[in-house]
C-alpha positions in Angstrom: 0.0 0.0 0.0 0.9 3.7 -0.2 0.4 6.2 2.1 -1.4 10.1 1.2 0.1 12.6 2.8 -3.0 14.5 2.2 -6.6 14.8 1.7 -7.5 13.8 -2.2 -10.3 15.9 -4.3 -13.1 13.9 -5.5 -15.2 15.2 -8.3 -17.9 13.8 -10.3 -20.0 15.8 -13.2 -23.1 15.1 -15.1 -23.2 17.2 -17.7 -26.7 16.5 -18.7 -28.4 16.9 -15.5 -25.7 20.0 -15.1 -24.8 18.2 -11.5 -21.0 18.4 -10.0 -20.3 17.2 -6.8 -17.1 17.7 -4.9 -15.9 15.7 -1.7 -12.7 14.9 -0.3 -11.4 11.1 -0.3 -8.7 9.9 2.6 -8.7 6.0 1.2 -8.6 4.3 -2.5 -8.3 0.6 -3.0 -8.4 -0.3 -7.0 -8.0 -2.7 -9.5 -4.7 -1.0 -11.8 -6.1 -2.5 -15.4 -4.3 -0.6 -17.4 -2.0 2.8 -17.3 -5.6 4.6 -18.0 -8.1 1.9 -16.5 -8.9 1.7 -12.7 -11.6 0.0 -10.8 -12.8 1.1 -7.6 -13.0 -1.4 -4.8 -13.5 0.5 -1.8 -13.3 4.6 -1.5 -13.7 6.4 2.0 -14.6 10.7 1.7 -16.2 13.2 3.6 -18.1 16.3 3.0 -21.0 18.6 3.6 -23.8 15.8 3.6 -25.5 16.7 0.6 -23.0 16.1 -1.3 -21.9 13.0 0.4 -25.1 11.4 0.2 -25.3 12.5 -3.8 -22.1 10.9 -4.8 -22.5 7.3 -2.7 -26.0 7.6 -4.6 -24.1 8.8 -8.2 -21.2 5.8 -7.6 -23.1 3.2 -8.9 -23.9 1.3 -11.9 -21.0 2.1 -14.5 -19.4 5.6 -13.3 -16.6 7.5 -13.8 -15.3 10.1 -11.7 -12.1 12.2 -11.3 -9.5 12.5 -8.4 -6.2 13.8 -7.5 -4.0 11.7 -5.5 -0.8 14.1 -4.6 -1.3 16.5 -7.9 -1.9 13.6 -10.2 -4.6 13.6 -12.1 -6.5 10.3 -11.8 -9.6 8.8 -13.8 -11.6 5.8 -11.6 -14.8 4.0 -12.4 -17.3 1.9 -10.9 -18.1 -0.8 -13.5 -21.4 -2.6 -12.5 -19.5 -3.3 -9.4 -21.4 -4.0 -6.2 -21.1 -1.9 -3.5 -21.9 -2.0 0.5 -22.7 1.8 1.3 -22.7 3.8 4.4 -23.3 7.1 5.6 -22.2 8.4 9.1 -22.1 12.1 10.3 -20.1 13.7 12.5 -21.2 17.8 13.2 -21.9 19.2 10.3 -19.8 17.1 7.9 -20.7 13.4 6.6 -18.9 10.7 5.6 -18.9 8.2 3.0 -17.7 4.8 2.0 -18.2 2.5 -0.8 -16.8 -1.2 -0.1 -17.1 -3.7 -3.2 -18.9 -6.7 -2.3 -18.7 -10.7 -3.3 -19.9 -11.5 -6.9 -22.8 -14.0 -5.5 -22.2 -17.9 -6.2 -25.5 -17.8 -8.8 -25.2 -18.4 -12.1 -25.4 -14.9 -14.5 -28.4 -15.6 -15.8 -30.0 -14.3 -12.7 -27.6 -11.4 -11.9 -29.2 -8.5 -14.2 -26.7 -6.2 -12.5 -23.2 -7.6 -12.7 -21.8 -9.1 -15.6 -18.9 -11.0 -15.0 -16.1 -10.7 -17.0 -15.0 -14.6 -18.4 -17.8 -16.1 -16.1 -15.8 -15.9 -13.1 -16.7 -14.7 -9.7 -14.7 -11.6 -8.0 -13.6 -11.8 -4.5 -12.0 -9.2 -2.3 -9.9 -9.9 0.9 -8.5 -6.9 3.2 -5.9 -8.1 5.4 -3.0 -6.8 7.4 0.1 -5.1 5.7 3.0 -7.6 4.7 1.4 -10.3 6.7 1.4 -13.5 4.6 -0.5 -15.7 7.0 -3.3 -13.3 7.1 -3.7 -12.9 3.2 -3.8 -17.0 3.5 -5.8 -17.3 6.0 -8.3 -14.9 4.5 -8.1 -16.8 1.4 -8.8 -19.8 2.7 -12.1 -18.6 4.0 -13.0 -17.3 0.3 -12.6 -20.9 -1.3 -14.0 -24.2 -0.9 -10.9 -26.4 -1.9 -9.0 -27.2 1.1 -6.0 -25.4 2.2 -3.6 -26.5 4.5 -1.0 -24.1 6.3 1.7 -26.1 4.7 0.4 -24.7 1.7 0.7 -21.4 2.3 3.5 -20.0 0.5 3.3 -22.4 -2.8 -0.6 -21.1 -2.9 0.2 -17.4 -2.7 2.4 -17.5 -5.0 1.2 -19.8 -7.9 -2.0 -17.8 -7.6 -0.4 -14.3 -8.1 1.3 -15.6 -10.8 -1.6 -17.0 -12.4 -3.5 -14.2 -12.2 -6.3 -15.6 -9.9 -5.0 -13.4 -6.5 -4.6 -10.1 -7.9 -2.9 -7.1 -5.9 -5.0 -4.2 -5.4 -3.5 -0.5 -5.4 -4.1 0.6 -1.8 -3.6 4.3 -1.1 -4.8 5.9 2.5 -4.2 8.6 4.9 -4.7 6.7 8.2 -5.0 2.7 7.7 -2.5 0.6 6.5 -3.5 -2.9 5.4 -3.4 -4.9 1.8 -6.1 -5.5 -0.2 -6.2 -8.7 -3.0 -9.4 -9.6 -5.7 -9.9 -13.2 -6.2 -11.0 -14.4 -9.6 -12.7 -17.6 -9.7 -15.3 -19.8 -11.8 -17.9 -21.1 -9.7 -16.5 -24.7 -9.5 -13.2 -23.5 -8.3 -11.4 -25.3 -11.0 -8.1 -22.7 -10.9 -7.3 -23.6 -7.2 -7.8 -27.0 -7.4 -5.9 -27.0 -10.3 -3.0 -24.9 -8.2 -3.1 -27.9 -5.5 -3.5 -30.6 -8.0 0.2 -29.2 -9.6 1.8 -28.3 -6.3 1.6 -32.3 -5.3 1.9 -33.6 -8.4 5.0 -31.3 -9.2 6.6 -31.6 -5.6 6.1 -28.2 -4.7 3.7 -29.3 -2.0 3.0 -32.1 -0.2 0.1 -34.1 2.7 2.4 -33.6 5.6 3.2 -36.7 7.2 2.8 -38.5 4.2 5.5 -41.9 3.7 7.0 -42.2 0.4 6.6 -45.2 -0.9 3.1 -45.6 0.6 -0.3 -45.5 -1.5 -0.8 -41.9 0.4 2.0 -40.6 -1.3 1.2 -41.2 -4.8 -1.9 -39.3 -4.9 -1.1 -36.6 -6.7 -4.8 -34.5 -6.5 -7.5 -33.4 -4.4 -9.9 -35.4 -6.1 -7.9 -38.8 -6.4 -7.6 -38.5 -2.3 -11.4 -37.8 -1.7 -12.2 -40.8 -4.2 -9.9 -43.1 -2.1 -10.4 -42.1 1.3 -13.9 -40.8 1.2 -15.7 -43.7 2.2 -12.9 -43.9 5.2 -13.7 -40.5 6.0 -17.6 -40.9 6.0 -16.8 -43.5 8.2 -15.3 -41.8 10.4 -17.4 -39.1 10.9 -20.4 -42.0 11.3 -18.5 -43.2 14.3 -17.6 -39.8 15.9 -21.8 -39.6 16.0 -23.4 -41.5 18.2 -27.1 -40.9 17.6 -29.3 -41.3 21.1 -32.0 -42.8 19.2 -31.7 -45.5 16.1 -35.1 -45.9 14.9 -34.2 -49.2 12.8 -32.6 -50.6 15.9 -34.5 -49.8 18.8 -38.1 -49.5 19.8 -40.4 -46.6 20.7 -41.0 -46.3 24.6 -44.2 -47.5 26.1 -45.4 -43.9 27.0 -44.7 -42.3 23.8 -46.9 -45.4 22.7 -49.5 -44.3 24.8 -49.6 -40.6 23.7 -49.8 -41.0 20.3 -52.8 -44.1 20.5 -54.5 -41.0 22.5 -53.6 -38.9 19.9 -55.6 -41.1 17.4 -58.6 -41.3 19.5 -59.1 -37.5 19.8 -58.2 -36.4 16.6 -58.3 -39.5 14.2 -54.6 -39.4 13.4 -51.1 -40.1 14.7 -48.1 -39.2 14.6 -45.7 -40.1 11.8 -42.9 -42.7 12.1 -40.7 -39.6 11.8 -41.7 -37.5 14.0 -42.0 -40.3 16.9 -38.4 -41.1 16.5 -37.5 -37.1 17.1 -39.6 -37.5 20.0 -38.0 -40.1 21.4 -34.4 -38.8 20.8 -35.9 -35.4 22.3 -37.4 -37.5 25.4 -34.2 -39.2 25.8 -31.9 -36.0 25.9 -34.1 -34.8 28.5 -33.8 -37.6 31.0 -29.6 -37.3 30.1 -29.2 -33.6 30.6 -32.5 -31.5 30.9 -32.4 -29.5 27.8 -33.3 -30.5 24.4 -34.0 -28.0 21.2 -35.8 -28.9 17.9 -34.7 -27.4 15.0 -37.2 -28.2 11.9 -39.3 -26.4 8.9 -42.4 -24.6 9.9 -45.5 -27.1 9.1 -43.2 -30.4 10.5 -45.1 -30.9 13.7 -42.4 -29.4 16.3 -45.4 -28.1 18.4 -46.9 -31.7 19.3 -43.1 -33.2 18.8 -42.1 -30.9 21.9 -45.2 -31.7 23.6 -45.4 -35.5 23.3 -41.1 -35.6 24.4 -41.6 -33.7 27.5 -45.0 -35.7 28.7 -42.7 -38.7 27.6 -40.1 -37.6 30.0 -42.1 -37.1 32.6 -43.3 -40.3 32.1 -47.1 -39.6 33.5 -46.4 -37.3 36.9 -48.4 -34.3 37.6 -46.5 -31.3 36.4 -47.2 -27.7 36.0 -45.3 -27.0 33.2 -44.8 -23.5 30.6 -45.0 -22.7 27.3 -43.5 -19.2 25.6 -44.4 -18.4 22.5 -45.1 -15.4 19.9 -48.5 -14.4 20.7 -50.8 -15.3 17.8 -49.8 -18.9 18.4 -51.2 -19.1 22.4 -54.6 -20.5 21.2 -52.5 -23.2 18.8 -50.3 -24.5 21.6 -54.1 -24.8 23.8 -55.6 -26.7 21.3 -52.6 -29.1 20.4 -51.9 -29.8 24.0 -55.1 -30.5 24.9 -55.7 -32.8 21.8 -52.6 -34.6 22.1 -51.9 -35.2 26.2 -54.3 -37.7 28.1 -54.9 -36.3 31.9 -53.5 -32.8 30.8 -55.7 -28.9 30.6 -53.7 -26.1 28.9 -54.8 -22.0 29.8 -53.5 -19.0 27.9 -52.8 -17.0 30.7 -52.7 -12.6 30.4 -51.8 -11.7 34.1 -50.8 -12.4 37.1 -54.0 -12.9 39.0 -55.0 -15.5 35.6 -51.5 -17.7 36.1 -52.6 -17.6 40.5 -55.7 -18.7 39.7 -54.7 -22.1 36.9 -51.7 -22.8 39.6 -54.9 -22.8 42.5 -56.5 -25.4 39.7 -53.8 -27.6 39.3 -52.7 -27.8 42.6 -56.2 -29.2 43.5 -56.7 -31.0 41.0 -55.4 -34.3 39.8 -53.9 -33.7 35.8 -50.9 -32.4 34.7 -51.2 -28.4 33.4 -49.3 -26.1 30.5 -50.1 -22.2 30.8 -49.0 -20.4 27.5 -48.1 -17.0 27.1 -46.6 -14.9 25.1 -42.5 -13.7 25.3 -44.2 -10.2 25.3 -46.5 -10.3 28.3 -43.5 -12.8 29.8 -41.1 -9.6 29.9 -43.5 -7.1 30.4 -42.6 -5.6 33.5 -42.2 -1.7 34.2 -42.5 0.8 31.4 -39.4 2.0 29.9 -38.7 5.2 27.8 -36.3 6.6 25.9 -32.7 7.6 27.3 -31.6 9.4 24.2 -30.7 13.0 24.6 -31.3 15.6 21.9 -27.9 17.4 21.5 -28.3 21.1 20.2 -24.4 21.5 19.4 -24.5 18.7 17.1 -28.3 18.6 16.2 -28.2 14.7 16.7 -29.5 12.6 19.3 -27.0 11.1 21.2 -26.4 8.2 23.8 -26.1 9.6 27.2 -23.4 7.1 27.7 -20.7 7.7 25.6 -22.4 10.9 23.8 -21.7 9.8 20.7 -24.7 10.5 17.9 -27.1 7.4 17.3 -27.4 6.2 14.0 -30.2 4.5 12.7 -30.7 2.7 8.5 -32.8 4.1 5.8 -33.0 2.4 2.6 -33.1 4.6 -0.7 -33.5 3.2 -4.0 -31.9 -0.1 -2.4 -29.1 1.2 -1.2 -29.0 1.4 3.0 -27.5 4.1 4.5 -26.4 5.0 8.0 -27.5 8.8 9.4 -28.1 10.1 12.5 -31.5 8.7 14.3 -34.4 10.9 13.9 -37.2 10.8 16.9 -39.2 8.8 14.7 -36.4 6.1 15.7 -37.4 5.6 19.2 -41.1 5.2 19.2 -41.0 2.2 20.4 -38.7 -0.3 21.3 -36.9 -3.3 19.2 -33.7 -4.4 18.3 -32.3 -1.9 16.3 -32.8 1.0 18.9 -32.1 -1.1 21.9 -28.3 -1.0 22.4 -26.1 2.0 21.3 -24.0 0.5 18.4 -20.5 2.4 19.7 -20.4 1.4 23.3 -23.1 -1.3 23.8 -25.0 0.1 26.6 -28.8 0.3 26.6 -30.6 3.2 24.7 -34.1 2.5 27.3 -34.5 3.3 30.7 -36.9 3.1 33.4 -40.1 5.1 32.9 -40.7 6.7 36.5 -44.1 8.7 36.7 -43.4 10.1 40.3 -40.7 12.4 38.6 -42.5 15.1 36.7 -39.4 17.5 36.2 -39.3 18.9 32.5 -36.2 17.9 32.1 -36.4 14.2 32.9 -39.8 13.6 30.7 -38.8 15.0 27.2 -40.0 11.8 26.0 -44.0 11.5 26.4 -45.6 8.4 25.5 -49.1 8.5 23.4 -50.8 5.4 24.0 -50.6 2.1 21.5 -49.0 5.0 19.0 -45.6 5.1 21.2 -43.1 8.2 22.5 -42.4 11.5 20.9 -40.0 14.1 21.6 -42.0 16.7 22.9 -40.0 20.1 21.6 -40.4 18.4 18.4 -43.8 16.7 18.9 -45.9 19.0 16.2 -43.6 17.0 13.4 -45.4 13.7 14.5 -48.7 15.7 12.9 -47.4 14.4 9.2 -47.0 10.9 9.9 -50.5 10.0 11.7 -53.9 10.3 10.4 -55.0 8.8 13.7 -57.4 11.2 15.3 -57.0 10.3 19.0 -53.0 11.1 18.2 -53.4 14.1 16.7 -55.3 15.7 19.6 -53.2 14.4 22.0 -49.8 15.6 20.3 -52.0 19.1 20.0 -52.2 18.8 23.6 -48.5 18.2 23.8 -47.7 21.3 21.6 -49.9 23.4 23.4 -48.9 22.9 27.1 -45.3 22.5 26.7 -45.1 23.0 30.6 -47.4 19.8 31.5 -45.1 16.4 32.2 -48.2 14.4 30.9 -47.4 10.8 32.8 -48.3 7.9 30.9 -51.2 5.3 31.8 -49.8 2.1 33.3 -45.7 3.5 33.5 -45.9 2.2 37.6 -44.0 -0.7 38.7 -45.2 -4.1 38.2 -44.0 -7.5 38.4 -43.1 -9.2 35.5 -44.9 -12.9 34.7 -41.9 -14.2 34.2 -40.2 -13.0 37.4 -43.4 -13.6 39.3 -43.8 -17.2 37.9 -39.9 -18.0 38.8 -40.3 -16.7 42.4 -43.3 -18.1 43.3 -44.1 -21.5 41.5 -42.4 -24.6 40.8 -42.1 -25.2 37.1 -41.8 -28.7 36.3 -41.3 -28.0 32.3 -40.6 -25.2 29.6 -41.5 -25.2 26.2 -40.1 -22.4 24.1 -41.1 -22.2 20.7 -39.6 -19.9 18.1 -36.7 -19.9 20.2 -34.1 -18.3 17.6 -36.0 -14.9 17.6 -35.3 -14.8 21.1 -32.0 -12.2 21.5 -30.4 -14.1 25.1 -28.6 -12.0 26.9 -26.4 -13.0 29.9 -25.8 -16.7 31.5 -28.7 -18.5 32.9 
């Protein structure tokens, strides 16, 4: 790479439109294709954000635009390349980059965007300045033909030289690091063909490998996976040990009994299939407590779950839980109820519903599932923004580390990072939860005892969510909702009033309450992988 000793004019013109745009760039990766033919790869610059945002939009599809890199003119273009784009601001400037991405591994026929020059798929790899081991270790991650340290130095250099790892020209003010784009069909032929001369040749060789000995006169990848495979396959056979072989072993009697139930309520059973997960579920339960069930929606996982944890606890009352998304409560009632013999399911919304079921079971003589949803299970206290509006850098920043919140907008495609708007934090989810610089929570707890102006900038309307209330009246133009708009009037017009929220007190949680007062024989948690865990349990 080469280092700038200064800032580098970028300028791009559309004559027809009679647009010019001018920002300043600090870091160039290209592919050098000729003395008068460069490829971008990845460009950082900075700005006024107009004209930020207007050249990441105008550096796409095939461009060219014009730089200076110390007082030399230089011509770049984009050609149909691919490009991740971001957006950040910082005061009253922006800044832009523009990394190249991956060709995808389909064929062209369905890429209507980039056309691939020979058929063969681009790659780019970033890695550390002068450090072999991480060009090859990137590499290897790139390719499916397998790559062995050993190889490291024999591979780099057969595939500069034939042309499938090609330098890129790195040029930057502040980072120093190598950048290389890999060239390759989509069967990978050119690096297999690399290894397949390297052993063949001598160059390279399986370590460990006797002469004289049938490993060492295989000369290519594929004449070792035809001989060994099987071994191999094998191998990996005997390093699983499956807890349940359904052509070898028998249902248990209780999972019997559950599914001939089955048959009588509903007329139909469960398939050969799905018994066998069952079992193998059942049987990881008795070994170590927790099981999980990974399947296609429409396989049965509901009544699999249920009939392996009645299974395990082969016929004892138990008071047992399911979680789930909330339009599926009534579906988890029903199937439990149809499948298990001696068993009631309730969807339960509150505390004083899950007190009185427990009451019920505890009398009674069956086994019992309350379902709820992973909303209502978490719904404790009220939280509220903890953003802060900052008037120096007209951003709203985390009142941690006071560095500006970003949020992503999408614009013809492309998604961009800017600074979060109050439209950002109306209500709570993933992407406004955590401050993306230092990690710490963007939500605190809502307390309606403290009605000082300064702590309740954040008001919360309803089912609708919170507003910033100095810039409340802008909520106007996004709501036709008539209850809203007189309440965000109200807002406007009493800019003295803390307005507490309905239902912001202190509660208990279900979840909390259900853990420090019950005794929870079983949990059930279904769509567990939308489920962000936090923490050790």
């Amino acid at each position: 790479m080469r280092e700038l000793a200064e800032l580098s004019p970028v300028t791009y013109h559309d004559y027809e439109r009679s647009i010019s745009l001018k920002c300043y760039a600090d870091t160039f990766v290209y592919h050098k294709v000729s003395a008068r033919e460069r490829n971008l790869v990845a460009i950082r610059f900075g700005g006024y954000p107009e004209q930020v945002r207007a050249l990441v939009d105008a550096l796409k599809g095939t461009v060219t635009f014009e730089t200076r890199i110390e007082d030399h003119p230089v011509i770049l273009q984009t050609k149909n390349t691919k490009y991740k784009k971001s957006i950040s601001h910082d005061g009253i400037y922006a800044e832009g980059t523009l990394m190249a991405l991956d060709d995808d591994a389909e064929d062209d026929s369905k890429d209507t965007e980039v056309k691939r020059p020979n058929n063969k798929r681009r790659m780019y790899i970033f890695c550390e300045e002068g450090n072999s081991e991480s060009l090859f270790t990137e590499l290897d991650k790139k390719t499916i033909i397998p790559l062995i340290p050993e190889f490291k130095d024999y591979i780099i250099r057969e595939s500069i030289k034939r042309g499938v790892l090609i330098p890129l020209e790195v040029l930057s003010a502040c980072d120093r690091y190598d950048a290389y784009m890999l060239q390759l069909s989509k069967d990978e032929h050119e690096m297999e063909k690399i290894v397949n001369d390297g052993l063949k040749n001598g160059d390279i060789s399986i370590p460990n490998a006797k002469q004289g000995s049938d490993f060492s006169e295989i000369q290519t990848v594929s004449g070792y996976l035809n001989k060994y495979g099987v071994t191999i396959a094998n191998r990996i056979k005997n390093s699983f040990n499956p807890l349940f072989e359904p052509a070898n072993e028998a249902i248990c009697d209780r999972l019997k009994r559950i599914n001939g139930h089955l048959k009588k309520s509903v007329g139909y059973s469960l398939y050969p299939a799905q018994l066998a997960v069952c079992e193998a579920v059942k049987r990881r339960l008795d070994k170590s407590k927790v099981g999980i069930i990974v399947a296609e929606c429409g396989s049965g996982k509901t009544k699999i779950g249920t009939c392996a944890l009645a299974a395990h606890q082969n016929g004892r009352k138990c008071f047992n839980v399911v979680l789930c998304p909330s339009h599926l409560t009534k579906k988890w009632q029903r199937e439990i109820e149809e499948t298990l013999p001696n068993t009631d399911a309730a969807v339960v919304h509150s505390i004083s519903d899950i007190n009185l079921v427990y009451k019920q079971f505890l009398k009674g003589d069956n086994s019992v599932y309350i379902i709820f949803s992973k909303e209502r299970a978490r719904d404790g206290y009220m939280k509220k923004p903890a953003a802060v509006y900052s008037q120096s850098k007209k951003a709203y920043i985390c009142p941690h580390c006071g560095c500006e919140i970003l949020m992503k907008i999408k614009d013809d495609g492309v998604c961009y990072e800017v600074n979060a708007d109050q439209f950002f934090f109306k209500k709570e989810n993933k992407e406004n939860h955590r401050c993306k610089n230092c990690g710490e929570i963007l939500w605190t707890a809502y307390n309606p005892e403290d009605k000082r102006l300064s702590h309740n900038k954040w008001v919360k309307i309803g089912s609708y969510g919170f507003v910033y209330r100095p810039f409340a009246i802008r909520h106007l133009e996004t709501t036709k909702d008539l209850k809203v708009i007189d309440r965000i009037k109200e807002i406007v017009a009493n800019p003295q009033n803390p307005f507490i929220a309905k239902g912001a007190y202190r509660r208990y949680s279900m979840s909390q309450y259900i853990a420090s007062k019950m005794k929870v024989d079983g949990l059930l948690a279904d769509e567990l992988h939308r489920a962000p865990i936090r923490g050790t349990y």
